[in-house]
Structure formats: structure tokens, C-alpha cells
C-alpha positions in Angstrom: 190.5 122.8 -63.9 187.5 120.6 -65.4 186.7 117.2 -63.6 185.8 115.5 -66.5 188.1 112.8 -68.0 188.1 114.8 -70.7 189.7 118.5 -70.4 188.8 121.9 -72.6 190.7 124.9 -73.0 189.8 127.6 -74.5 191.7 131.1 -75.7 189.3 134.3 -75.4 190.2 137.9 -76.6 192.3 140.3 -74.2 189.1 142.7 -74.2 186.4 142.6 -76.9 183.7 140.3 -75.1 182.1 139.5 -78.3 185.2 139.0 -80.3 188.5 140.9 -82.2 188.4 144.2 -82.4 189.1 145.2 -86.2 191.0 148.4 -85.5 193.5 147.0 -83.3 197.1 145.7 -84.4 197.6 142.2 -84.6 199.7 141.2 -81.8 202.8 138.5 -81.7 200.5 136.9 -79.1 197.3 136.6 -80.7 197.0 133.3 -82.1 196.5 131.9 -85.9 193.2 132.7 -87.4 191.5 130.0 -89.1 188.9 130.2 -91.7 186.1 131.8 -91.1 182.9 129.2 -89.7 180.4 131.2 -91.4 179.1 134.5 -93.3 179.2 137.3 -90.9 176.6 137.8 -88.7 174.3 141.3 -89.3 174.7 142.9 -85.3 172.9 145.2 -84.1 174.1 148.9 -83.6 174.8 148.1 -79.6 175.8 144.8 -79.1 174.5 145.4 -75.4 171.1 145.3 -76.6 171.4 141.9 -78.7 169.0 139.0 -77.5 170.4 136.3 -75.1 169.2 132.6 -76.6 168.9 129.6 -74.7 171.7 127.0 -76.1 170.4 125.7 -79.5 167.5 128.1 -79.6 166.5 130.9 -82.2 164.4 134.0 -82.8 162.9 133.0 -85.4 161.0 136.7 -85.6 163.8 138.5 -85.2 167.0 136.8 -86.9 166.9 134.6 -90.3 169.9 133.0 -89.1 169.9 129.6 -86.8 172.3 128.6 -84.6 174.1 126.0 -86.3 176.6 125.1 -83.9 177.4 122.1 -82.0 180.3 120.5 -80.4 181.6 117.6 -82.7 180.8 114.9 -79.6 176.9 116.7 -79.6 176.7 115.7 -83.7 173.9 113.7 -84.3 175.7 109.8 -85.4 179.5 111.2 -84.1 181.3 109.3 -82.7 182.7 110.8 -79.0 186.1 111.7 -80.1 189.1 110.3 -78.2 190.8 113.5 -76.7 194.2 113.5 -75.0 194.9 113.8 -71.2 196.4 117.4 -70.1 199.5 118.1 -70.5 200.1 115.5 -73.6 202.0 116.6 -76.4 200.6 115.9 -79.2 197.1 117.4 -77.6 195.5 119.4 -79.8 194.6 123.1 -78.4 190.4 124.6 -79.0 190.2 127.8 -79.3 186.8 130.2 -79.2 186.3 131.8 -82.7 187.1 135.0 -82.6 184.5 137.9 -82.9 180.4 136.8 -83.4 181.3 133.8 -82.9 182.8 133.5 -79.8 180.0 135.9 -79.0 177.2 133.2 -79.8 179.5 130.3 -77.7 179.1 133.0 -74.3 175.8 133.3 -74.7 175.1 129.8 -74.9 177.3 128.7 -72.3 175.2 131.6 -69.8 172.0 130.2 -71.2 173.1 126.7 -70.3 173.9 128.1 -66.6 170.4 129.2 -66.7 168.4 126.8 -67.6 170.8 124.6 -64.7 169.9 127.1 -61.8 166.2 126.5 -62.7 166.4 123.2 -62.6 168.7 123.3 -59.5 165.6 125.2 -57.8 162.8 122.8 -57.3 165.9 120.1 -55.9 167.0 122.8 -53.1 163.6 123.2 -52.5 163.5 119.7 -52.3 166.4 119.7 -50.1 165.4 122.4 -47.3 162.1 121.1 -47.0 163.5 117.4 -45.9 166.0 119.4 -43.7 163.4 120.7 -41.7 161.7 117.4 -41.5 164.4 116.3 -39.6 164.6 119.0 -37.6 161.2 118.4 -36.3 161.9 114.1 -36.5 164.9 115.2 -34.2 162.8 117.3 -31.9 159.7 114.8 -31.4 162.4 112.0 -30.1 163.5 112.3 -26.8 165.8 110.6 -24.4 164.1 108.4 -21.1 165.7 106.5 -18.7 163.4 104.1 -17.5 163.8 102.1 -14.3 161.0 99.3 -13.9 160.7 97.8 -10.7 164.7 99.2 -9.9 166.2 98.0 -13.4 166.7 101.6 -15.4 167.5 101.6 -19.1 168.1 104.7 -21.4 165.7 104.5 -24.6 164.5 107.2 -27.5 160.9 107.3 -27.8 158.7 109.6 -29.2 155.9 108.9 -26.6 154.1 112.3 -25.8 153.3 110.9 -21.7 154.4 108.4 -19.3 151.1 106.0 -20.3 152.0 106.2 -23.8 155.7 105.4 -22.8 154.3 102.3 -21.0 152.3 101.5 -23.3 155.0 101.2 -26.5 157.5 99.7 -23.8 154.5 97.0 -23.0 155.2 97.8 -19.1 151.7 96.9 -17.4 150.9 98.5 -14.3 147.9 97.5 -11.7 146.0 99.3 -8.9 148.8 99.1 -6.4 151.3 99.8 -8.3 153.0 103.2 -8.5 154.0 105.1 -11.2 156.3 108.6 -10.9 156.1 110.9 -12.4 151.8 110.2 -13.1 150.3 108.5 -16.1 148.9 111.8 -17.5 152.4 114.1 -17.3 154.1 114.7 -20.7 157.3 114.1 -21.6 160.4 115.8 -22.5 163.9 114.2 -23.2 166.4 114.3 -20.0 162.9 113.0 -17.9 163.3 109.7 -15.5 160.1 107.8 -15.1 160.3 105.0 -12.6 157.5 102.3 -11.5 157.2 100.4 -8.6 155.2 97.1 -8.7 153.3 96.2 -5.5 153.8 93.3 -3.5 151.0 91.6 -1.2 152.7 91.1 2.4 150.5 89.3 5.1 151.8 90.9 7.9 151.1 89.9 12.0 152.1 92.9 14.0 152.7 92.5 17.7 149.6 89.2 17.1 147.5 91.8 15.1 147.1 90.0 11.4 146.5 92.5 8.3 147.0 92.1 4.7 149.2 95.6 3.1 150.6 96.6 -0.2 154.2 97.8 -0.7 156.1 98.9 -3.6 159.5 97.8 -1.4 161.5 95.2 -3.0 162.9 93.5 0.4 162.4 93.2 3.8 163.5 96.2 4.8 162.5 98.6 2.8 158.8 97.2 3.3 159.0 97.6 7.2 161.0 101.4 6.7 157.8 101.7 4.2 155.3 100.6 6.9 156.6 102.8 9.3 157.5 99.4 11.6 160.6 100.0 14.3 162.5 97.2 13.1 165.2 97.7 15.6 165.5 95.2 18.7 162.3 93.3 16.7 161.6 89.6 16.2 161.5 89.1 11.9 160.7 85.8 10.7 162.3 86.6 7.7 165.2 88.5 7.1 165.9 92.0 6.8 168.0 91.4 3.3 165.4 88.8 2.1 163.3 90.4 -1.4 159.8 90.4 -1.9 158.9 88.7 -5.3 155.7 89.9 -7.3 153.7 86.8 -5.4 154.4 88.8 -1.9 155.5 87.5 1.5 153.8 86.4 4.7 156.0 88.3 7.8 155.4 87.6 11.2 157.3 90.8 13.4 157.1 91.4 16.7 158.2 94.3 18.2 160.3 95.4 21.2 158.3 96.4 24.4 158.5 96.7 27.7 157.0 94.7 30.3 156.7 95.1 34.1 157.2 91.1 35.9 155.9 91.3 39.2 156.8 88.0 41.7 157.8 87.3 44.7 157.4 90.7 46.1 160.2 92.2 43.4 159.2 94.2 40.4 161.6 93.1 37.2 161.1 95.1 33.7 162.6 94.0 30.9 162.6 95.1 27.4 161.2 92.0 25.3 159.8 91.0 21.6 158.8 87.5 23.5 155.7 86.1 22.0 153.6 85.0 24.7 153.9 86.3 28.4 155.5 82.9 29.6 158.4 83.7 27.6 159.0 86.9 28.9 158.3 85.8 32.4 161.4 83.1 31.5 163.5 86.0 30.1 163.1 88.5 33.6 164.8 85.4 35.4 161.3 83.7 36.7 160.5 80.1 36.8 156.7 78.9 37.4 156.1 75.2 39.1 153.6 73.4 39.8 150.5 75.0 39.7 152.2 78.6 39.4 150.8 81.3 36.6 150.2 84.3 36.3 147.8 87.1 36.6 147.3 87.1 32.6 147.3 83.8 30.7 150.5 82.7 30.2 150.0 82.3 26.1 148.4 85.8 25.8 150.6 88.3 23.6 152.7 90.7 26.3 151.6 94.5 25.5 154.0 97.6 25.7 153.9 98.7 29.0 151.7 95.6 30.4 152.6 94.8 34.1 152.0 90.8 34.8 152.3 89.4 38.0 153.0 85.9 39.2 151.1 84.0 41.2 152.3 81.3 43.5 150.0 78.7 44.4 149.9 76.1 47.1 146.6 73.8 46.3 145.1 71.0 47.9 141.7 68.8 48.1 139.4 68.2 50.7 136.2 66.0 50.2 132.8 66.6 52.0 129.3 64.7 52.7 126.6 66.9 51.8 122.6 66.4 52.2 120.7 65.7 48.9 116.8 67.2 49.9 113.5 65.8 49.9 111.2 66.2 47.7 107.2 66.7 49.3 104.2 64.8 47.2 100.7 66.1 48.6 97.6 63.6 47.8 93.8 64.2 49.2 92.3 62.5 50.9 88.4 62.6 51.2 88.2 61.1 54.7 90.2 63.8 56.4 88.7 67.0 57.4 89.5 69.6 55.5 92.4 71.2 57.3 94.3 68.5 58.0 97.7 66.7 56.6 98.9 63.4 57.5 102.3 62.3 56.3 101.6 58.5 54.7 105.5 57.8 54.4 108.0 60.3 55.6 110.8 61.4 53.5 114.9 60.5 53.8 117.5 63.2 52.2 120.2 61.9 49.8 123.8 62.1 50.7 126.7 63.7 47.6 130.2 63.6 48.3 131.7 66.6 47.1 135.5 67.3 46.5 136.8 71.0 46.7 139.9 72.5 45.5 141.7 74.8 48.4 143.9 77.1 47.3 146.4 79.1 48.7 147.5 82.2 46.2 150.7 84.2 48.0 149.6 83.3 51.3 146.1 84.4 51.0 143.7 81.5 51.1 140.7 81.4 48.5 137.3 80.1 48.6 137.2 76.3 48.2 136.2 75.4 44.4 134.2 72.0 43.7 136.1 70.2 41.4 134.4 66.9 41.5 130.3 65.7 42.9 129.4 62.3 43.5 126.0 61.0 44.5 126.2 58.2 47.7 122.7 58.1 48.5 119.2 59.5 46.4 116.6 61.2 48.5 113.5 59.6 49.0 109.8 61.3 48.8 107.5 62.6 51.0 104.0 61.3 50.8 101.4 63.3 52.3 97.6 63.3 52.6 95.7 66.5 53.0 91.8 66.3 54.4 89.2 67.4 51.9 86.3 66.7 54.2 84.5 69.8 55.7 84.2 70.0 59.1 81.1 69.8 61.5 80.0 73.4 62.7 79.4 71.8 66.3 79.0 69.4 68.8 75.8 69.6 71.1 76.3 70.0 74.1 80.3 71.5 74.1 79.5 74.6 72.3 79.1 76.9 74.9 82.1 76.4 76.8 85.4 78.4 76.6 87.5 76.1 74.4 90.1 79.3 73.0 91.0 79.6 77.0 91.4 76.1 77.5 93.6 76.0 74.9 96.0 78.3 76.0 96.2 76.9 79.1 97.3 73.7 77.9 99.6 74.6 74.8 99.9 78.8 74.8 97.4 79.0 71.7 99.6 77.0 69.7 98.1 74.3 67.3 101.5 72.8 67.1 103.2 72.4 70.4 104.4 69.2 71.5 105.3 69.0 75.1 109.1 68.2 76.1 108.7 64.2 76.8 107.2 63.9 72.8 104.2 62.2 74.3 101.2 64.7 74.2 100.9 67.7 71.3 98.5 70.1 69.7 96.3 72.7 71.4 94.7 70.4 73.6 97.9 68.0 74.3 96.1 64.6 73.5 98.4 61.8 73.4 98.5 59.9 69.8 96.3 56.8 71.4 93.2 59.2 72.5 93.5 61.2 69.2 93.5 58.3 66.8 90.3 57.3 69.1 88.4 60.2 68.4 88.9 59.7 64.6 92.1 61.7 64.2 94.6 60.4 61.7 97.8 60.7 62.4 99.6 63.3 65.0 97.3 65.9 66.9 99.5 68.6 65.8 99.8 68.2 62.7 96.0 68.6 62.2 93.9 72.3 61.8 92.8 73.7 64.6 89.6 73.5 64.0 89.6 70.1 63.6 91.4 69.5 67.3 89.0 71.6 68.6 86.2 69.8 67.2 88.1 66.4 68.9 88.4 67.8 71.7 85.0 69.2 72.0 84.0 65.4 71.5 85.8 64.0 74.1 84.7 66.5 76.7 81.0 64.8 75.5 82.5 61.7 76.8 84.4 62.4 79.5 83.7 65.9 80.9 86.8 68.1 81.6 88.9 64.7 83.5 91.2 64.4 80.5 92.8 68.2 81.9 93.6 68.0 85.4 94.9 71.2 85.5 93.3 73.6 82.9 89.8 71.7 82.5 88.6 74.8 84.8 89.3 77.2 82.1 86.1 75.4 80.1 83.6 77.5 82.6 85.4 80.8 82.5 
């Protein structure tokens, strides 16, 4: 059945391909013959060898006759003739021609089928080769699911690797951000790429401060990331709180364990206390008055730190000490050489000093000066010392034994001063008979040589009188 509007039916012979054969009986079957449609056609001794022709074409070498035929709707200026739907009536039935020409319309029509297939060619070609295009389209696209900083999606890319994937996805990643599987690995459809964006945390750790990176999104998974014992620790954020891109300061203190010695009991508690006065407050211990303890109170307690408490009894005590003296040494010219007199004797300040006593469990400790006041300032001492040399001798007093003489009277010694103040030096002369021999000042604090020479002197005046007892020793 024909899918054109228009339908075609045609009778052919029972047997002769090419047309009736003449030596056969008309049948009651075989339909009406019309007039013939043209002189008969000279065929060739086998019919199997005749020439196929393309529809509407001619061997012009071979055959005078053209092929004159065409359809009535093919005639050049027809009109397309109005034919019946099947099954009508009154519609009119086409029949082949019988014999040659019937022949001519099979060859035609195969000729036509012909010329179709080659035409049909170049549009399969055609065909398979945009087939296998989208084979390959089909292959180069693949299936990602894409999580960025834990929010997957499913997408079709045809990215070749993960930094190519980023890239047409306009995901930007930094230094401290992470990236599974790596920038470089290709791709393949069914693959899971996941980045992680870094957050800044400024993290104090048991009072250490430190600046990390983490690709955790909240509290939690940061300190599991860290490798930070969150359990029995001080957070001051929570566990559940997120991170954002702009990063989180966190203060965490861990749990430790701390060893409170006081009062002659040993306490130890398990603590994430900040400073060691807290944890002394959690073991149970209270610290008056001037009480502490044997670390500084606001130090950070350390894991398996042992911290004792000190009890303190203090007082004050306030004291009167000496300032001293300071000594200022002039010459003088009319002194012997030797010789020092002290012009105007010095005075020693006085300083009040207060002191701190303590008593630390029970033991007392050395006093500490807290607090120094000045009552009095010291006052100078101005001496004169002799820069005149002496005389080698006095005539007359030479000779005698002046070194036993003197250790008769004072032992040798240039400054003794006997018990009742009055008499001093080697020779014990009194201050009056000194000054009178032109000594300044005390005998004993003069040279030796320069009481001998006095005395040698005064034995010019008076012989040996002025020492009852020893004045002997002068003549061995």
C-alpha cells in the first residue's frame, strides 16, 4: 500500500517479466488489451542481455529509439490529474502495457531505485559520521558531584582535571586551602571532588598564644583537627559554634592536674582554672591577709604542677641606725711631717629604719627594710697632716737610749694612752708639756719620730725629772 494521497495499481503478467508471451492462450483472466502505445520494439536475441537505462535516458549508439514515455502528471504544461481515493467506484484501474512495454516501465522504475540508493549514500554517510560524534560528545562529558566547603552539587562537565573543574565552576582556592583529590589528577565521571577552605583561628592553649589554619567548619571539628582534648576543657566559644571564612579567636584551656599543698595536707584536684588562685579556691583553700603562695597566684597552673601555700604572720619593727663619717685630710706646712692633727672632729648621722618581720609557717625570716628615714646627717672630719721634715737631732740627747726609754714608759707603743686619759704616746707627756714643746695637738696621735724628737728636747731642758721611774733607762 502507497503513502501518497494518491494510490497506483498496477496488473503485471503471470510470468513473462518483459511482457505476454505470444504462444500462450488468452486466458478468461487476462485483462482487455488496448491499442498498442507504439511500433514494436527490435529486441535483442536474449532479452537477458538488453541494456538497463536510467529513467528517461537513451543509448543513443546502440538504439534509434528514445524513450518517450512519461506519466501524464510528469507531461511538461499537464495539469496533476485529480485521481480517486482507493476503493472508489468510479476509480479508474492502470495497468502496465503488456510485453516491451512493460519491459521499459521495470527498468525504469530499477533505474530510479538506483539512482535513489546513490543518493541515499553520501546522507548515511552523513548520518554515521554524526553518530559517532556523539558517541565521543557522550564520552568527553562526565558526571561530578562537587561539594565546596560541605555544600555538594551533581554537575556534567567536560573538564579533563580537578583545576580545570575549578576553574569553569569559578571555585577559587588559596594556600591553605585543601583540595581532594589534587589539582593535577584527571577526571572521570562517578569522581567526588571536595575543597575545604581554611579558616585563621587565633588560638591560646593552656596561656600559650599561636595563630593556626584549619579547614574545620566549627568548633569542634577545629579542636578534633588540632589534636586538642576538648573533654573536661574551658572553650570560650562553643563546641557547635562555626568558623566563618574571617576565622575565630579561641581561648581553651585544658584539664590538668594540680598538687595544693597547705596546711600540712596535700589536696589534688583535676582543674582547667586559669590562674593558680583559682585552683587554690577550687581544692577548698582560702588565702588571708598576707597569705600566697609558693608560685604567684596569677601565674597559669601547669599539668602536674605542685603549689604550696604559704601562711604568713608579718609585722614591723623600726630601728636607729648610725649614718658614718666622712674623713677630709688637709696639710699643713707647720707640722712635721708624720704627724695628724684632727682640726674639728667628726659626728655620725642617725637613719631610722623600719623592717618587715615575717613569720612563713612558723619559721621566722630575715627582717626586710621596707622603709629608711634620715634623723640626723653626719658631719666631717677635718684633719691636718704635717708636711714639715723633721730635724735629724738634738745636741746633746743623741746618745742616749731613747728606744729603751720608751718601752719603759708606754711598751714601744706610739699610741698608748694611760688608763686616767691624762698622759699618751711613747713617752707619756701630758697634753700641756707637749703643746709646750711645739706639739700640736695630742702626743699620740703624732709620728714617732716626731715624739721622740720632743722628747729628746725636753730632756735638754729638764734632764730625765719628767720620768721618775724609767728616766734610768736613758743611760742603759
Amino acid at each position: 500500500m502507497s503513502n501518497s494521497q494518491y494510490q497506483t495499481f498496477e496488473t503485471y503478467g503471470p510470468s513473462d517479466p518483459y511482457g505476454a508471451d505470444p504462444a500462450r492462450e488468452p486466458s478468461a483472466y487476462d485483462p482487455p488489451l488496448g491499442p498498442p502505445l507504439g511500433p514494436p520494439l527490435d529486441l535483442p536475441p536474449d532479452v537477458h542481455s538488453a541494456q538497463t537505462l536510467a529513467y528517461g535516458m537513451h543509448a543513443a549508439s546502440s538504439s534509434p529509439y528514445e524513450d518517450t514515455y512519461r506519466p501524464a502528471y510528469e507531461a511538461p504544461g499537464s495539469p496533476e490529474p485529480e485521481l480517486p481515493r482507493q476503493g472508489t467506484p468510479d476509480a479508474p484501474v492502470v495497468r502496465a502495457g503488456a510485453g516491451r512495454r512493460g519491459a521499459r516501465r521495470r527498468r525504469a522504475r530499477y533505474a530510479e531505485r538506483s539512482d535513489g540508493m546513490r543518493r541515499l549514500l553520501p546522507q548515511a554517510l552523513v548520518v554515521a559520521f554524526l553518530a559517532g560524534g556523539t558517541t565521543a560528545f557522550v564520552a568527553k562529558d562526565k558526571a561530578i558531584e562537587l561539594s565546596v566547603d560541605g555544600k555538594p552539587r551533581t554537575l556534567h562537565t567536560f573538564a579533563d582535571d580537578v583545576t580545570e573543574l575549578l576553574t569553569e565552576e569559578g571555585v577559587e582556592v588559596g594556600a591553605h586551602d585543601v583540595v581532594a583529590p589534587a589539582p593535577d589528577d584527571a577526571l572521570a565521571s562517578g569522581d567526588e571532588v571536595a575543597v575545604r577552605y581554611g579558616r585563621p583561628v587565633r588560638l591560646t592553649l593552656d596561656g600559650h598564644r599561636r595563630e593556626v589554619w584549619t579547614t574545620a567548619r566549627t568548633v569542634d571539628e577545629a579542636l578534633e583537627q588540632l589534636g586538642v582534648r576538648a573533654e573536661g576543657a574551658y572553650l570560650s566559644a562553643s563546641r557547635s559554634r562555626r568558623i566563618g571564612r574571617g576565622g575565630l579567636a579561641l581561648n581553651v584551656r585544658t584539664e590538668r592536674s594540680v598538687t595544693i599543698m597547705a596546711d600540712g595536707r596535700a589536696r589534688k584536684i583535676r582543674t582547667n582554672a586559669a590562674t593558680v588562685r583559682e585552683a587554690v579556691e577550687e581544692a577548698g583553700i582560702t588565702l588571708r591577709g598576707q597569705d600566697t603562695t609558693s608560685v604567684k597566684p596569677e601565674s597559669f597552673p601547669r599539668d602536674g604542677q605542685t603549689v604550696t601555700v604559704l601562711r604568713i604572720i608579718g609585722t614591723k619593727e623600726v630601728r636607729e641606725e648610725t649614718i658614718p663619717f666622712d674623713v677630709e685630710r688637709t696639710d699643713d706646712p707647720s707640722l712635721f711631717r708624720g704627724t695628724e692633727i684632727v682640726e674639728r672632729p667628726g659626728q655620725p648621722g642617725l637613719r631610722r629604719v623600719t623592717y618587715s618581720l615575717r613569720t612563713v609557717n612558723g619559721v621566722r625570716q630575715k627582717p626586710r627594710r621596707i622603709k629608711s628615714e634620715v634623723v640626723r646627717q653626719p658631719r666631717t672630719q677635718v684633719v691636718k697632716v704635717g708636711t714639715k721634715p723633721l730635724p735629724t737631732s738634738v745636741q746633746g740627747a743623741d746618745h742616749l737610749d731613747w728606744q729603751g726609754l720608751a718601752a719603759c714608759e708606754s711598751g714601744g707603743r706610739p699610741n698608748a694612752v694611760d688608763s686616767s686619759g691624762t698622759y699618751g704616746g711613747l713617752y707619756q707627756f701630758d697634753t700641756q708639756t707637749w703643746q709646750s714643746l711645739g706639739g700640736k695637738g695630742r702626743p699620740q696621735d703624732a709620728s714617732a719620730a716626731e715624739q721622740t724628737l720632743r722628747a729628746k728636747k725636753l730632756y735638754v731642758r729638764r734632764g730625765a725629772t719628767p720620768w721618775p721611774h724609767c728616766g734610768t733607762r736613758l743611760h742603759g
